[in-house]
C-alpha positions in Angstrom: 133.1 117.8 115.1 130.2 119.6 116.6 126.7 117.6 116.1 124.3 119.6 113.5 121.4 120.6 114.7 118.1 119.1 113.6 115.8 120.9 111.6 112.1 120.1 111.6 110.3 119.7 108.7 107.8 123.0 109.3 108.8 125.9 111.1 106.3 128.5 113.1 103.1 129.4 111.5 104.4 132.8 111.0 107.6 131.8 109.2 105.6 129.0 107.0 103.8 132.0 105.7 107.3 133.7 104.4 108.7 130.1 103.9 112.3 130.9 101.7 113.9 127.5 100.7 117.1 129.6 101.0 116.1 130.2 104.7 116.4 126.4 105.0 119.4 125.0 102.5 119.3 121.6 104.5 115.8 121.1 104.2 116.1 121.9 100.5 118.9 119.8 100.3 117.6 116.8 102.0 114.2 117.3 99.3 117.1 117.8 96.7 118.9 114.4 96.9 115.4 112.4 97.4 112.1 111.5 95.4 110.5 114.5 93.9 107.2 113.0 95.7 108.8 114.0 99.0 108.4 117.8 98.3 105.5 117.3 96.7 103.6 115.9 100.0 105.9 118.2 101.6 104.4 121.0 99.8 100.6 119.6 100.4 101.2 119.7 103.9 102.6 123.0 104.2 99.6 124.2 101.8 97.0 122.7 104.8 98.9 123.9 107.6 99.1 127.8 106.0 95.2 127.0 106.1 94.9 125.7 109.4 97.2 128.6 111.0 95.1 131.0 109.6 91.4 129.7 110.2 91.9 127.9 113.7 93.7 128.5 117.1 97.9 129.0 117.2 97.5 125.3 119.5 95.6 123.7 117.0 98.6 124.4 114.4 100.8 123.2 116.8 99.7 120.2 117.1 98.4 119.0 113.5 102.1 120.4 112.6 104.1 118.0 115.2 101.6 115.1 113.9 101.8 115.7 110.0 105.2 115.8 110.9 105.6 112.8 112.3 103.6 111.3 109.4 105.7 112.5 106.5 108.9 111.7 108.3 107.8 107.9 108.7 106.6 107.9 105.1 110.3 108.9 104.3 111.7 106.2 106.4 109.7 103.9 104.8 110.6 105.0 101.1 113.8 104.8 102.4 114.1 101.4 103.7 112.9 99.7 101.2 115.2 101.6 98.6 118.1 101.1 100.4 117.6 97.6 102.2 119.4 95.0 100.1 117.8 92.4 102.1 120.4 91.1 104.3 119.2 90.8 107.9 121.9 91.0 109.4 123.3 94.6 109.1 122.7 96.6 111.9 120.9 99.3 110.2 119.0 97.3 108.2 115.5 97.9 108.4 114.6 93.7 108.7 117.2 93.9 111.5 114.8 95.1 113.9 117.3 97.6 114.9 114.5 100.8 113.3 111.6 98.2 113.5 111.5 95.9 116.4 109.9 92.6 115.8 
């Protein structure tokens, strides 16, 4: 079984300004099966990035992009952590495990 290949979160400026969610059915999916605040901030980022493309430099896009990025996909783990951690410290993928968080 081949290993899927990751999709980030915002693609180039020019295809953020044509975005299609049908362009990107695992992004959609991945918003889909989550809180409806992840597309929303999603969606607020996308908004200032469409504005930064389009009033600053190409680099400047590139690198608010990879850091907003970074941001939201932390703020996931995060939400995601705490949702699904029962508590026990033990598991390997728990996030008090220190296995996602070292202490």
């Amino acid at each position: 079984m081949a290993i899927p290949k990751p999709i980030p979160l915002f693609p180039t400026y020019d295809k953020l300004k044509a975005f299609d969610w049908r362009d990107y059915p695992q992004l959609n999916e991945f918003f889909e099966h989550n809180p409806q605040w992840f597309r929303e901030h999603w969606q607020w980022a996308r908004d200032y990035l469409i504005f930064l493309g389009r009033n600053k430099s190409e680099h400047t896009f590139i690198r608010f992009r990879s850091d907003i990025e970074k941001f939201l996909l932390w703020s996931f783990l995060i939400h995601l952590c705490n949702r699904y951690d029962d508590g026990i410290a033990s598991h390997p993928f728990s996030c008090r495990s220190g296995v996602l968080f070292p202490h």
